[in-house]
N, C-alpha and C positions, 0 to 999 in steps of 0.2 A: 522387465517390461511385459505388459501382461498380451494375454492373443489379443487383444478386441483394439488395445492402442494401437498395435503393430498395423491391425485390418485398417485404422483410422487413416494412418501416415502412409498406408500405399493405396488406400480409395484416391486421398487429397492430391496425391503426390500423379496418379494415373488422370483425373479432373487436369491438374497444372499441365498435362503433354498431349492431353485431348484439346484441349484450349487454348493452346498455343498456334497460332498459325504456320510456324514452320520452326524446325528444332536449331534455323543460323540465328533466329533472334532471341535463344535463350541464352542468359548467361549463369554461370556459375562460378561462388564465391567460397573457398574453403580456409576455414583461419584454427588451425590446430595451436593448442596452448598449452602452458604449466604455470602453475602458481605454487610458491612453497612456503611456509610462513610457522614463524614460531611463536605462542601467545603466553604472557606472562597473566592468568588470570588469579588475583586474591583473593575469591569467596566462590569457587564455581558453583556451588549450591543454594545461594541465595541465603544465609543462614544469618540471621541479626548478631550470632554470637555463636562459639568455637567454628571458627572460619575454615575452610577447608580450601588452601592454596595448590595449583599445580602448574606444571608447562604442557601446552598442548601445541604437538605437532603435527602439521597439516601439509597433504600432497592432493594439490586437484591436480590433472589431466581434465582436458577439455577439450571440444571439438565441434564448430559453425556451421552449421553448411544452410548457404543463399543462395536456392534458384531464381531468376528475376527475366521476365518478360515485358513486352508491352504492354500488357494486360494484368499481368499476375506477379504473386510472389510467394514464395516456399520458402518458410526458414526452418532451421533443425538446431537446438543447442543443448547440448549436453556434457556434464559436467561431475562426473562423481569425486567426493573429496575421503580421501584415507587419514583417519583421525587418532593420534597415540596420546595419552596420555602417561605422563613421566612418574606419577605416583597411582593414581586411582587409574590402577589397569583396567578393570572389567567397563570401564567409559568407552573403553574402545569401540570405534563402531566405522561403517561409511556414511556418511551423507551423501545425499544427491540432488541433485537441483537440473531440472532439463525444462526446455521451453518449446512449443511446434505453435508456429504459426503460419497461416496461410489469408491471401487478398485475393479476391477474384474480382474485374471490370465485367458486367454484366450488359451490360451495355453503355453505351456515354453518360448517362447519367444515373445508371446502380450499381453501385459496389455492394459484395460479400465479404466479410472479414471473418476470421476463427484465430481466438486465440485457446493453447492451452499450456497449463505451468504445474511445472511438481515439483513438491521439494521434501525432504527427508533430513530430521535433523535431531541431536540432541540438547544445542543450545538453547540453554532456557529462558532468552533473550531473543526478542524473534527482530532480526534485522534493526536491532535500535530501539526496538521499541520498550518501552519503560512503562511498568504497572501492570493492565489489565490481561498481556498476555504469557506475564512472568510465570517460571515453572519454577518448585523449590529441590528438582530431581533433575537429572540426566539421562531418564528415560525416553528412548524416542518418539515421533511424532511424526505422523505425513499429512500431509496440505496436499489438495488437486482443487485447482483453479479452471471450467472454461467458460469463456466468455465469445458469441458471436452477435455481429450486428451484420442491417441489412440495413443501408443507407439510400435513399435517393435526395438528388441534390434537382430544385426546380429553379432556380435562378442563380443570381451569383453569392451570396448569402443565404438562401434560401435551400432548407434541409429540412426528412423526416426519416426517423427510425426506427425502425426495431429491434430490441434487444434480448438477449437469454442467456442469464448466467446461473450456472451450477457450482457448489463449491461442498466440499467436502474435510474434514478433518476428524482423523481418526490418531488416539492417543496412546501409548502403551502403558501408561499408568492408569489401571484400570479405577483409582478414585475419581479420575474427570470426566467428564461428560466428552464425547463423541458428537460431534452434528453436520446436518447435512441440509443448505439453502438454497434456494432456489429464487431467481429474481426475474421475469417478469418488463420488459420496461420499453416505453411509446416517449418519442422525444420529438418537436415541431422547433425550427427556428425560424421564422417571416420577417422582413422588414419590407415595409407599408411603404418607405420611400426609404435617402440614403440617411435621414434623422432618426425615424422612429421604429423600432422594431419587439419584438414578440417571443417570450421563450416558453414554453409550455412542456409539461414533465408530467408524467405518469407511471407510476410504476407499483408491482404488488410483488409482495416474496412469502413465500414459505422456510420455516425452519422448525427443523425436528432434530432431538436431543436421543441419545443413547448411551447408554452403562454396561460394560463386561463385569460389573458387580451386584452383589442384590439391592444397591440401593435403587431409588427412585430418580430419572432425571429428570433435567429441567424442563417445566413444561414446555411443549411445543406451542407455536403462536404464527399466525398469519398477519398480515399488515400490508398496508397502501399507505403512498405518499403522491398527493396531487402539490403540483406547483405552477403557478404562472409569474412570469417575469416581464416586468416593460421599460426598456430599451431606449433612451434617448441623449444621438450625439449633439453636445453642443458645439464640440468641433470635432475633428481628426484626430487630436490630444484628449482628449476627454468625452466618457460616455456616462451619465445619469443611470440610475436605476430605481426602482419600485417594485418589490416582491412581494410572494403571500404562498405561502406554505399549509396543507394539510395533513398529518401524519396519525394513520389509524394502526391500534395493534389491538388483536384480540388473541387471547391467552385460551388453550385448552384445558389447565389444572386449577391451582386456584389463584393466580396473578392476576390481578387486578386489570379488567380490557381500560383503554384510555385514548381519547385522542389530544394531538397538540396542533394549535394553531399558531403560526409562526408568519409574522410578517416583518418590513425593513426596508430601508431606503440606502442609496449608498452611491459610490462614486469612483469613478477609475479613471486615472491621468496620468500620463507623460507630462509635468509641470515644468521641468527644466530638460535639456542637454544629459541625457544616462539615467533621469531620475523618473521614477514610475511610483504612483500612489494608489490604492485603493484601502478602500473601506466602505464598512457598512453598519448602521444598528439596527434595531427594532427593537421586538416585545413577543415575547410567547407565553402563550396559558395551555398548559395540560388539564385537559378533562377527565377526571376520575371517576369510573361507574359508580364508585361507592365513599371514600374519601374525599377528605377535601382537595381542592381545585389547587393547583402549583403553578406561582407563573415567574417572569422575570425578564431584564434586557437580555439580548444579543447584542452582541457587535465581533466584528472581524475587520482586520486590518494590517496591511503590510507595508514596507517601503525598501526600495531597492533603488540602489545607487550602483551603475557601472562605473567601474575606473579602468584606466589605460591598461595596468597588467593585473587587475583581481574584479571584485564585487563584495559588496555590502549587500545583506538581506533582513532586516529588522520585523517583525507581525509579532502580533497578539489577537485573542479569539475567545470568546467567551458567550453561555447561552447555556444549553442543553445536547445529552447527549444521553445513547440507550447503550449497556454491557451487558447481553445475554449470550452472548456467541466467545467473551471471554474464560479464561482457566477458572475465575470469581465469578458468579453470575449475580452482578449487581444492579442491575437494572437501571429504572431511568436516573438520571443524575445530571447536577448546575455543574458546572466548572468554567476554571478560567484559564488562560495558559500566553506564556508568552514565549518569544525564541528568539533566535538570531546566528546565523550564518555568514559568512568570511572568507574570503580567498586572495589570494596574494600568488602570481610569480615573479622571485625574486631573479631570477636567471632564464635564459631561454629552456632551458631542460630541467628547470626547482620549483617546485610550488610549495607554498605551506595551507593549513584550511585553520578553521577555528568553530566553534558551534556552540550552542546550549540552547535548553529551553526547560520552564518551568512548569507544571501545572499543579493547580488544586483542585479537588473533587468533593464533592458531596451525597450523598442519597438520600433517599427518602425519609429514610431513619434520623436522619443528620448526623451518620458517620463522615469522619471526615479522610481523607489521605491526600499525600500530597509525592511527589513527582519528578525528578529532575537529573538532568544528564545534561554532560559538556566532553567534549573531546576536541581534539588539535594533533597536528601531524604534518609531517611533510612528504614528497615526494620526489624522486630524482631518476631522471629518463635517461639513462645514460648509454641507450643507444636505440635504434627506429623501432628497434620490436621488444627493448624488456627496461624494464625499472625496477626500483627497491623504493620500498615505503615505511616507517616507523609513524604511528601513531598510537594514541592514548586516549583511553575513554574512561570516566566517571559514571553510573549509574546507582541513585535512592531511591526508594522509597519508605517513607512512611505513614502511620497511620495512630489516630487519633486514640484506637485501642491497641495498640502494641504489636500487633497478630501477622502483619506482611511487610515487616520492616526488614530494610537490608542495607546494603551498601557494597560497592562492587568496582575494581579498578583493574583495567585489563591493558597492557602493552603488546602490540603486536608489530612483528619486524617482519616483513615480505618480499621476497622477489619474486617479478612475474614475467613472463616471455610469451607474446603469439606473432606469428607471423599471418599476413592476407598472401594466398594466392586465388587468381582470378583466371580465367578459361572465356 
């Protein structure tokens, strides 16, 4: 951990016991862990063909800690995992993963929040995620995440904010791009009475590209996104909507500047007893400073059903979307995607899950590629502080010219232990 974090987590932490009125109303929560887990992975390398299978063994130790007053909050989570590989030794490595966050009440009605996240890893699968930020190596990778808001609350729905996030990712495979974002962001929410209400979004970010090689990276590019939303309940069950969206990017090199207009209408309800709907569609047109004009529908939509012992989760989402900050940088792009999620307990201490989701993509070029991952698993609590888990994941992808194809099926067996102690 570097000096300047260290200075960060004892500034915040010195702020949380100036600001405390007296040290009998602070409490503290300390939850020490282990997690141990064996992964049967088929293609660690992402490779369309001569697959390269291994076992990888995994040891986290971990360790919580939650200061909490009347006013405030301090959290500290850290987590490093010791990682072996049973054939492809030189994979060997630690990951890390730690989280600080901190809440401050400013007065009755302004809160300060900070969050920050880091994580260090060699999996070339970042958390599930399928496509855009797939590696086809096991060299490593750090992510730093902060994000803080400054909230005031003027009525009882009635919010505005400020935001500013920094995010960073830097690569050890020196063929990818390095970047570093910055975002920018004003948030209003009003309601005019308890029917009709107002959501209003502003935001502008920066992102710049870097290479520890002689090649060229991706250009750097600035952009703004204005949005206004209008709000209206027709009951307590059900709320209306009406959007409109603006999204500007202008490009330092030679990437094309454009903007997209994006509007839509949509609807959110409680229809039945556990059953919750929303959706939305509309229409967007990309501006092109120099090509022609790109448009097409949006829609987005979910549905979820609770049951006595599990949940049903069903959506699909479709429109546009930008990839400059992925391992590809593919820029703007239609897609479509669908999903669905699952849970079930069978016993007071068993669960099972279940998942998938599909998507297809396009670019500008009209490449195509397409997307998809499913997994299922269960779990068993088999006493207050540890369980074992066995689950299974599937991840594809393919692509219309051959070039990021793979396919990938991993088993992992787990047990894990932490205990809460409180003060």
């Amino acid at each position: 951990m570097s000096v300047n974090k260290i200075r960060i987590i004892l500034f915040i932490t010195w702020i949380f016991f100036v600001s405390s009125p007296s040290f009998s109303q602070i409490h503290l929560e300390v939850t020490p862990g282990l997690s141990i887990s064996e992964t049967y992975d088929d293609n660690i390398y992402l490779e369309s063909t001569d697959k390269t299978s291994d076992y990888i063994t995994a040891v986290s130790p971990s360790i919580n800690f939650l200061l909490t007053s009347r006013s405030n909050h301090l959290g500290l989570q850290l987590a490093p995992t010791f990682v072996w590989y049973e054939e492809e030794k030189q994979n060997d490595t630690i990951r890390h993963s730690g989280t600080l966050s901190f809440g401050q009440e400013l007065s009755q009605n302004l809160r300060f929040d900070f969050s920050n996240a880091y994580s260090r890893s060699e999996d070339p699968i970042e958390e599930g995620e399928v496509g855009e930020f797939d590696r086809d190596t096991r060299d490593l990778f750090w992510r730093n995440s902060t994000h803080s808001t400054l909230q005031y609350h003027f009525g009882p729905e009635n919010t505005f904010s400020l935001g500013y996030d920094i995010a960073l990712l830097e690569n050890e495979d020196i063929t990818l791009d390095d970047n570093r974002t910055r975002n920018y962001s004003a948030d209003m929410t009003y309601w005019f009475n308890t029917e009709n209400g107002m959501e209003i979004h502003y935001g502008y970010m920066e992102a710049e590209f870097f290479r520890d090689d002689d090649n060229t990276p991706g250009d750097h590019y600035t952009g703004s996104s204005t949005s206004a939303r209008y709000n209206h309940r027709f009951s307590s069950h059900t709320t209306g909507l009406i959007s409109y969206g603006l999204t500007r990017r202008s490009f330092a090199g030679t990437t094309e500047n454009y903007n997209v207009h994006d509007g839509s209408i949509g609807l959110d309800t409680d229809f039945a007893q556990n059953f919750s709907l929303s959706f939305a569609g509309g229409y967007f047109v990309q501006e092109n400073e120099q090509s022609n004009d790109v448009s097409g529908y949006t829609y987005h939509g979910s549905l979820t059903k609770q049951f006595e012992h599990g949940s049903l989760s069903i959506g699909g989402s479709g429109g546009w979307n930008e990839s400059y900050l992925g391992v590809e940088r593919r820029g703007f792009t239609r897609y479509w995607a669908i999903n669905m999620d699952t849970e079930y307990q069978i016993a007071d201490s068993l669960n099972i899950h279940a998942g998938g989701s599909y998507r297809h993509n396009r670019d500008f070029r009209n490449r195509e590629w397409w997307n998809w991952s499913g997994n299922c698993g269960l779990a068993w609590a088999f006493s207050n502080w540890s369980s074992l888990s066995l689950d299974y994941s599937h991840h594809e992808a393919m692509d219309d010219v051959g070039m990021a194809e793979y396919q990938d099926n991993r088993v992992v067996l787990s047990i894990s232990a932490s205990r809460l102690f409180r003060w």
